[in-house]
C-alpha positions as CSV (number, residue, x, y, z in Angstrom):
1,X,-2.9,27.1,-4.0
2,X,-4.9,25.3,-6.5
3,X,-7.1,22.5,-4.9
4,X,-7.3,18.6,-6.4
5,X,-10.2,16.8,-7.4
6,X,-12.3,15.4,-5.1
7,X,-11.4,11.6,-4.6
8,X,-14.0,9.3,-5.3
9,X,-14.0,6.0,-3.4
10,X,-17.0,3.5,-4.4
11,X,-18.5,1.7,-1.6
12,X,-22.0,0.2,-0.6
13,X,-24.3,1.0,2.7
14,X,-26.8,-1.2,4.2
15,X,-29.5,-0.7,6.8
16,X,-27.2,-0.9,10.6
17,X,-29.2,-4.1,12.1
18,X,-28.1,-4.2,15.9
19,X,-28.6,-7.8,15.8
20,X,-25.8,-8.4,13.4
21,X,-23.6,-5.1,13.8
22,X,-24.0,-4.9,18.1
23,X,-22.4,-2.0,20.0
24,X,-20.7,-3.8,22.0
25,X,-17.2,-4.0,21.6
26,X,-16.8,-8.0,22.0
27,X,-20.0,-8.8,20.2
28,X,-19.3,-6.9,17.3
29,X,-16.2,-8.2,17.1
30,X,-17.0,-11.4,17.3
31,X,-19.6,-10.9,14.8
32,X,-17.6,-9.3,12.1
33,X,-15.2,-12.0,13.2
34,X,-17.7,-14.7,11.8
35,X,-18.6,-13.1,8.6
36,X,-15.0,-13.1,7.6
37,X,-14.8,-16.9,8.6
38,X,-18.0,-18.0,7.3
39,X,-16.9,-16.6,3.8
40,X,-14.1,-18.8,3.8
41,X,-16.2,-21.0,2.1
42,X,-16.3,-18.9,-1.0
43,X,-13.0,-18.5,-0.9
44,X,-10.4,-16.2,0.7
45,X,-12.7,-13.1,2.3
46,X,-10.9,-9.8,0.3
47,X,-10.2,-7.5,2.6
48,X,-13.2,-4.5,3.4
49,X,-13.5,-1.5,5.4
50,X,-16.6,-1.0,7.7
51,X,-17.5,2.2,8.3
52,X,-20.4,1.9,10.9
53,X,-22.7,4.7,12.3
54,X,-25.7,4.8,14.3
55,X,-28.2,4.0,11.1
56,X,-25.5,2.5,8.3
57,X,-22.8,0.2,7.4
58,X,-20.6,1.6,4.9
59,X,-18.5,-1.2,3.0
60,X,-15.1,0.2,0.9
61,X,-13.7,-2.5,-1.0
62,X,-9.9,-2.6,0.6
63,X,-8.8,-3.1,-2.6
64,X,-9.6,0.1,-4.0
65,X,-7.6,1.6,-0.5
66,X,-4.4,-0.5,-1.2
67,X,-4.0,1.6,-4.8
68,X,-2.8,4.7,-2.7
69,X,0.5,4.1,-0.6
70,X,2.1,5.2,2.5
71,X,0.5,9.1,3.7
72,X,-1.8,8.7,0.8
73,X,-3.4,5.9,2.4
74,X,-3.3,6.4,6.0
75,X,-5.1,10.0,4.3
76,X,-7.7,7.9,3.3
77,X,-8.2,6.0,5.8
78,X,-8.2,8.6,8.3
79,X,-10.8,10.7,6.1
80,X,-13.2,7.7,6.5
81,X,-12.9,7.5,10.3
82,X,-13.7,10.9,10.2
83,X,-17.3,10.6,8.2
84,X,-20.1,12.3,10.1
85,X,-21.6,10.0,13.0
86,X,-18.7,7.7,12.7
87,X,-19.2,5.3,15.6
88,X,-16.1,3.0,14.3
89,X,-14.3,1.8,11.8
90,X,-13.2,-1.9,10.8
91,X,-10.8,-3.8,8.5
92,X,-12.2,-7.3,7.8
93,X,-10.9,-10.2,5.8
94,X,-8.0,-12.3,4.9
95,X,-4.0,-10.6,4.9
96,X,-0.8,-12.2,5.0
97,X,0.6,-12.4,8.3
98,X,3.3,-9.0,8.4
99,X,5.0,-10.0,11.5
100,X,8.0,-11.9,12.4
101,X,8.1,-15.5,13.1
102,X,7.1,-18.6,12.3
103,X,3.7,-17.2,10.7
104,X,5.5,-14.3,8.8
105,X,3.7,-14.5,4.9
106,X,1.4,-17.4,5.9
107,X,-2.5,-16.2,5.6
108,X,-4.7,-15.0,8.2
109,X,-8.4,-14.2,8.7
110,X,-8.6,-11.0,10.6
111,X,-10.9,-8.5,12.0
112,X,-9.4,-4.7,13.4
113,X,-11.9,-2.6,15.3
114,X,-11.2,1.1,16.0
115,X,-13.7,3.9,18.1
116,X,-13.3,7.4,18.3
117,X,-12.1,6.9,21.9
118,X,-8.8,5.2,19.7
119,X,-10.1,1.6,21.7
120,X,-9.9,-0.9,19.9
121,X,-10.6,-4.7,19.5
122,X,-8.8,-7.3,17.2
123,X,-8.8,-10.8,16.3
124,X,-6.9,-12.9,13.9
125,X,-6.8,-16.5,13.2
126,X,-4.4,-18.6,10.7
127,X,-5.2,-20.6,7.8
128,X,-4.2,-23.8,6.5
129,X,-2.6,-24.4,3.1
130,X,-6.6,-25.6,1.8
131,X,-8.1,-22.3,3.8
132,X,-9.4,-24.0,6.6
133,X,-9.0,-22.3,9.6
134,X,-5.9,-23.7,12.1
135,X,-5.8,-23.8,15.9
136,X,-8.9,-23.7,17.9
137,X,-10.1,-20.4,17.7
138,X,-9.0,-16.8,17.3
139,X,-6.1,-14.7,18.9
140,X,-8.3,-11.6,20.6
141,X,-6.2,-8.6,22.4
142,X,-8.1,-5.3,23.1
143,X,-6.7,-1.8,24.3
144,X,-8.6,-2.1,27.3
145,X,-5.9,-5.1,28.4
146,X,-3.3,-3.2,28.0
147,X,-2.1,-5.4,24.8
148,X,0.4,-3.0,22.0
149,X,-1.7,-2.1,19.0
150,X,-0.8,-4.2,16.5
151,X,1.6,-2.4,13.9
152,X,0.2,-1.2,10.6
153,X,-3.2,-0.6,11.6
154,X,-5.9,1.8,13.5
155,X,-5.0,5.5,14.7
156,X,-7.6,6.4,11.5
157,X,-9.6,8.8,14.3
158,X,-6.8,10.4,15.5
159,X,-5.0,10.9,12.3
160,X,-8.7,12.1,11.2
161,X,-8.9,14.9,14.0
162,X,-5.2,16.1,13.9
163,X,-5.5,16.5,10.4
164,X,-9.1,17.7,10.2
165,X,-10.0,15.3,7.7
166,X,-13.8,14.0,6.7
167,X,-14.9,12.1,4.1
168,X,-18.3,13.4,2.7
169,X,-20.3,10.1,2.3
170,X,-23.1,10.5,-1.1
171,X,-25.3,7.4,-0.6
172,X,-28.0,6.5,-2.9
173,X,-31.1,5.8,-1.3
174,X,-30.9,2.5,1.1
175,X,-34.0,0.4,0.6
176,X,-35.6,-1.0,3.5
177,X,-37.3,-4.2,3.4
């Protein structure tokens, strides 16, 4: 069998500050949770996936993700989770809403956390028609509640250990300042 090409996927890496990117499951949440909503004022936040370890934050533009569909993607996706010294993984930005009811297709500022341990930590919060955020804060369920993981997302680990998958990360040199 004749192998592919190597995917390419451009990202960026930055220094891992524990300040901004904690290791605690609620206060990094929260804290990805606040960059998504304090880029509102750019504009809607394009979705990103975090790939954090011990030492980095790898960024993926989601963008470039959405371009491959259905296994392809969740291929991908689980190839990142499976990166060398993964700690976990996140999807951050806005999306329209894919469930049913009254928020089906409206816009939402979101946050999906996932660990190795498949845990896993979400938030999402609604906008208005002039991207302001509505209600008075963000809807928060965790595995550790006992909440159903929201459809559509996480599994990456999993899907990267069943499948023996790893993505081989080539960073150019971070600079420190």
């Amino acid at each position: 069998m004749k192998g592919s090409e190597p995917l390419r996927l451009k990202g960026s890496a930055v220094p891992r500050s524990m300040e901004r990117y904690p290791r605690d499951d609620e206060s990094l949440g929260m804290a990805l949770f606040s960059l998504v909503t304090s880029a509102l004022s750019r504009g809607r936040p394009a979705p990103v996936v975090f790939l954090l370890s011990s030492e980095t934050v790898d960024r993926f533009p989601y963008k470039s993700i959405m371009k491959f569909k259905g296994p392809a993607r969740r291929r991908l996706l689980g190839s990142i989770a499976g990166a060398n010294e993964a700690e976990c993984m996140a999807i951050l930005g806005a999306f329209r809403f894919q469930g049913k009811g009254p928020l089906a297709g409206q816009w939402v500022v979101s946050v999906f956390i996932e660990w190795p341990d498949n845990r896993w930590w979400t938030a999402w919060q609604p906008l208005g028609p002039n991207g302001q955020l509505v209600g008075d804060g963000p809807q928060i369920r965790v595995a550790a509640d006992g909440s159903p993981r929201p459809g559509g997302v996480g599994g990456w680990f999993a899907h990267a250990r069943r499948n023996n998958l790893r993505l081989k990360i080539h960073r150019e040199r971070i600079p420190v300042h």
